[in-house]
MIZATOR-381975 format. One line per 3 residues: number of its first residue (from 1); for each residue x, y, z of N, C-alpha, C, O, CB. Coordinates in steps of 0.05 Angstrom, whole numbers, plus 5000, padded with zeros to 4 digits. Glycine has a CB too. Example, Ala and Ser with C-alpha at 12.3 -4.5 7.8 and 13.67 -1.06 7.14 Angstrom:
% MIZATOR-381975
1) 5264:4886:5156:5246:4910:5156:5264:4934:5156:5285:4934:5169:5226:4911:5181  5257:4955:5142:5273:4979:5143:5258:5001:5157:5268:5023:5161:5282:4988:5114 .
END
This chain:
% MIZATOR-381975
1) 7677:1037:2702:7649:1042:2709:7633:1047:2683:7611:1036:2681:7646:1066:2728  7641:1062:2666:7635:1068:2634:7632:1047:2618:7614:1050:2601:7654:1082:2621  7645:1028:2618:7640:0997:2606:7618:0976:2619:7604:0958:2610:7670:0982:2609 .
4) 7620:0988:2648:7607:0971:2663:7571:0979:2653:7553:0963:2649:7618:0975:2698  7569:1004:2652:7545:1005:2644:7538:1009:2617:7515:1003:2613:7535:1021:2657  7554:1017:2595:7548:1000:2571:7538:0967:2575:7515:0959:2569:7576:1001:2554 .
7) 7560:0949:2585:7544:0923:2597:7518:0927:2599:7504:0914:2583:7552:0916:2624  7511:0939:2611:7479:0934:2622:7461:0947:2605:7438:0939:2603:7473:0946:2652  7468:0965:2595:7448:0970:2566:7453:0950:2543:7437:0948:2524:7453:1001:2552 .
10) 7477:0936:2545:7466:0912:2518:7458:0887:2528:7450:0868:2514:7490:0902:2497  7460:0890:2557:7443:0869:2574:7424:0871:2571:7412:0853:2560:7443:0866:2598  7408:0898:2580:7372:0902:2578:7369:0905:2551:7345:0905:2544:7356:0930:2593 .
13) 7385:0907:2534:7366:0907:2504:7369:0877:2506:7347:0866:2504:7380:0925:2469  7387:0862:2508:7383:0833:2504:7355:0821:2511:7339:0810:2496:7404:0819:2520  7354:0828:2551:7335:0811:2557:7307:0825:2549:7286:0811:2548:7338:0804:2586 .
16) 7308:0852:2542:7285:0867:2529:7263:0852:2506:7239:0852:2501:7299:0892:2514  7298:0836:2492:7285:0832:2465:7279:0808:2462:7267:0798:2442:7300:0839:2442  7289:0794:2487:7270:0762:2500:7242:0770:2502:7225:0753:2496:7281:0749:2537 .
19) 7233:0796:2511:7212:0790:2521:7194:0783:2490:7202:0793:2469:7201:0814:2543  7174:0769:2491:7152:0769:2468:7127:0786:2485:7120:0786:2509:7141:0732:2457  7118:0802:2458:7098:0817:2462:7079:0816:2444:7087:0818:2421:7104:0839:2465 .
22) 7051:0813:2450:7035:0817:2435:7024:0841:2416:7020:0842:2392:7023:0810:2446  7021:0858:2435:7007:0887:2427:7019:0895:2415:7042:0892:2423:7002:0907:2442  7016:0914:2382:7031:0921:2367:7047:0944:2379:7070:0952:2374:7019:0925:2346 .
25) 7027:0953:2397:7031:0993:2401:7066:0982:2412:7087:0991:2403:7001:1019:2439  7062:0958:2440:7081:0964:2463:7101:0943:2444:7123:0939:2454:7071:0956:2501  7097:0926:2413:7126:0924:2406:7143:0946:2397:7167:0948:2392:7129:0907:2388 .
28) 7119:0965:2394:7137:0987:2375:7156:1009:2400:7175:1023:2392:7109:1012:2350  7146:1008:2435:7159:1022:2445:7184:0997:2457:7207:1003:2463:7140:1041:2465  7173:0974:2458:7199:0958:2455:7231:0959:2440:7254:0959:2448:7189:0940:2444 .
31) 7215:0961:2413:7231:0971:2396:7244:0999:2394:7264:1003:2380:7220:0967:2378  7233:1017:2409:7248:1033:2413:7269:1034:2424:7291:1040:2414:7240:1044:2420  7261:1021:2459:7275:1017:2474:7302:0998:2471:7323:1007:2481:7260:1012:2488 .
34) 7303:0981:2461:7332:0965:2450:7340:0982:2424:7345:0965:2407:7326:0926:2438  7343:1003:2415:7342:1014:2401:7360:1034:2420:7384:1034:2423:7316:1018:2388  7342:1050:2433:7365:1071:2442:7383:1056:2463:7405:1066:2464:7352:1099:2456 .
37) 7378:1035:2479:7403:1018:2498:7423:1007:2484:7443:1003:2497:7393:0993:2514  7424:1000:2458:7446:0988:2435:7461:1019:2428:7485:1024:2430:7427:0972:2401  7438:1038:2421:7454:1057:2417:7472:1074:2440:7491:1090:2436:7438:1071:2404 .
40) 7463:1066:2458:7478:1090:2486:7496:1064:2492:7511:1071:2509:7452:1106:2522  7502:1032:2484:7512:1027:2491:7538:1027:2482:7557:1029:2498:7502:1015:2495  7542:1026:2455:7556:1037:2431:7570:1061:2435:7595:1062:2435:7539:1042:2410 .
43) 7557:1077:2438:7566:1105:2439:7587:1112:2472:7603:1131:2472:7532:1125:2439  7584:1097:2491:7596:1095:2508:7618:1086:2512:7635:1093:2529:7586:1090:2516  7618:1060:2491:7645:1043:2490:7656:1054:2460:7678:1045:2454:7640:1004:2492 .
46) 7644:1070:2442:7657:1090:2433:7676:1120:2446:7693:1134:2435:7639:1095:2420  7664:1120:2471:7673:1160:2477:7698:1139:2494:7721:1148:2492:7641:1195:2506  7695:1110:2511:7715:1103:2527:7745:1095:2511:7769:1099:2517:7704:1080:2544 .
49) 7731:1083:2486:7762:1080:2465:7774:1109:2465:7797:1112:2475:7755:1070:2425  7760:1130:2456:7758:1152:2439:7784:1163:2465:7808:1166:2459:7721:1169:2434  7774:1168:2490:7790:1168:2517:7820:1154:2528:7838:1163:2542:7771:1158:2533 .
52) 7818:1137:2519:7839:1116:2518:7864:1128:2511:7883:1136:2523:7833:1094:2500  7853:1126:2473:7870:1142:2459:7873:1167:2449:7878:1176:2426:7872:1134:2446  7869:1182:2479:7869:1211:2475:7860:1225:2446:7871:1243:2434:7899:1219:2480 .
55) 7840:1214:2439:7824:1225:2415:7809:1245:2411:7786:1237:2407:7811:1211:2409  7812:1276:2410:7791:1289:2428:7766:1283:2409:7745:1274:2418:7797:1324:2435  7770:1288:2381:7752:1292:2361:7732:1268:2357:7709:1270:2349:7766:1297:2338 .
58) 7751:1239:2364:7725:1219:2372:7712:1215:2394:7690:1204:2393:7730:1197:2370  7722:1225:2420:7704:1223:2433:7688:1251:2441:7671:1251:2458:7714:1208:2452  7695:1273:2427:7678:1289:2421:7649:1275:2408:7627:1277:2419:7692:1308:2403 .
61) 7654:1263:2387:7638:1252:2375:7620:1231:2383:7596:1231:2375:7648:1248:2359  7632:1209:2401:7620:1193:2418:7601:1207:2436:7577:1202:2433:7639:1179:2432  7610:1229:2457:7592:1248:2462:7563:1250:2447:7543:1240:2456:7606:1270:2457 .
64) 7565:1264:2425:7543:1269:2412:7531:1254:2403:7507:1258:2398:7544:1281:2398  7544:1227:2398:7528:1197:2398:7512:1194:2425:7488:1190:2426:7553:1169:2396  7528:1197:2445:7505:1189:2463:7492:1209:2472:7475:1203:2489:7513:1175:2485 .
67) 7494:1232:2465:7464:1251:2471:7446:1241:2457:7426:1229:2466:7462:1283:2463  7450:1245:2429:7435:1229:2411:7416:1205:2416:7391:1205:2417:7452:1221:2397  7432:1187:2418:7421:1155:2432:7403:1161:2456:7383:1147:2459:7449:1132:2446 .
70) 7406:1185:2478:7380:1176:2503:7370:1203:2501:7371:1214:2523:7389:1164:2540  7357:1221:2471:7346:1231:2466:7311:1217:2466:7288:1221:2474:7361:1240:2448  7321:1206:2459:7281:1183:2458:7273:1181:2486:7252:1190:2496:7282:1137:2447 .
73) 7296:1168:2502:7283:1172:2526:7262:1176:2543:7245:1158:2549:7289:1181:2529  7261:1203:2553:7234:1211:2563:7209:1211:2543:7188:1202:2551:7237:1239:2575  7211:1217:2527:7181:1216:2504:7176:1183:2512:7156:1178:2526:7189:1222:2457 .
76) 7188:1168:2507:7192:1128:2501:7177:1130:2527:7153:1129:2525:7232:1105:2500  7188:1134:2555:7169:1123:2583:7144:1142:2589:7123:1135:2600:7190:1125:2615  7152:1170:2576:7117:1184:2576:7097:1168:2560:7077:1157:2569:7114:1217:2561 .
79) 7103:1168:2539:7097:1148:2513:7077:1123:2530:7054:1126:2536:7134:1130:2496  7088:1107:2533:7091:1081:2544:7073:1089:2581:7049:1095:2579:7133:1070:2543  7078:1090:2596:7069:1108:2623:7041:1111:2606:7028:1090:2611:7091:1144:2633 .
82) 7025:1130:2586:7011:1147:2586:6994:1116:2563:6970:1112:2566:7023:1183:2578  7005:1103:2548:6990:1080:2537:6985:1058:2558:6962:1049:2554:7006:1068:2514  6997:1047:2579:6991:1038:2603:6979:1045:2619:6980:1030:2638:7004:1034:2613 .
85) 6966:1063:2622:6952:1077:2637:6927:1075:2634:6911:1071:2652:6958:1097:2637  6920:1079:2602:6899:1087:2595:6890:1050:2589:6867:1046:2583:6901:1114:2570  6905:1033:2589:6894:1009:2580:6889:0990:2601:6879:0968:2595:6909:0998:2561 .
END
């Protein structure tokens, strides 16, 4: 299930980064966004190796990779939400 949704975060950064955008503001929350889905996707199929091979210390670390990675998160859709709104 852990792989399966890494999948889908390097899926949506993929088809994310199909999209073309004009507006500078919403490439830059674009760019966020494939930004932290590469990273949480990474970090996931990092903590699942890390698991595998009973690693505690890497996937300790994978852990903190992916807090890390969907830290942007909520700011990125308030962000974005609150520039859509107003335009």
């Amino acid at each position: 299930a852990m792989l399966q949704a890494a999948d889908a975060m390097e899926g949506a950064s993929q088809d994310m980064e199909s999209i073309i955008v004009k507006d500078e503001q919403l490439q830059d929350y674009q760019a966020g966004f494939i930004k932290m889905y590469r990273n949480t996707s990474k970090a996931t199929r990092d903590f699942v190796e890390a698991f595998k091979k009973q690693d505690r210390s890497a996937a300790e670390e994978a852990l903190s990779n992916l807090q890390k990675a969907t830290t942007p998160e909520p700011k990125l859709v308030a962000d974005i939400n609150s520039y859509c709104s107003a335009n």
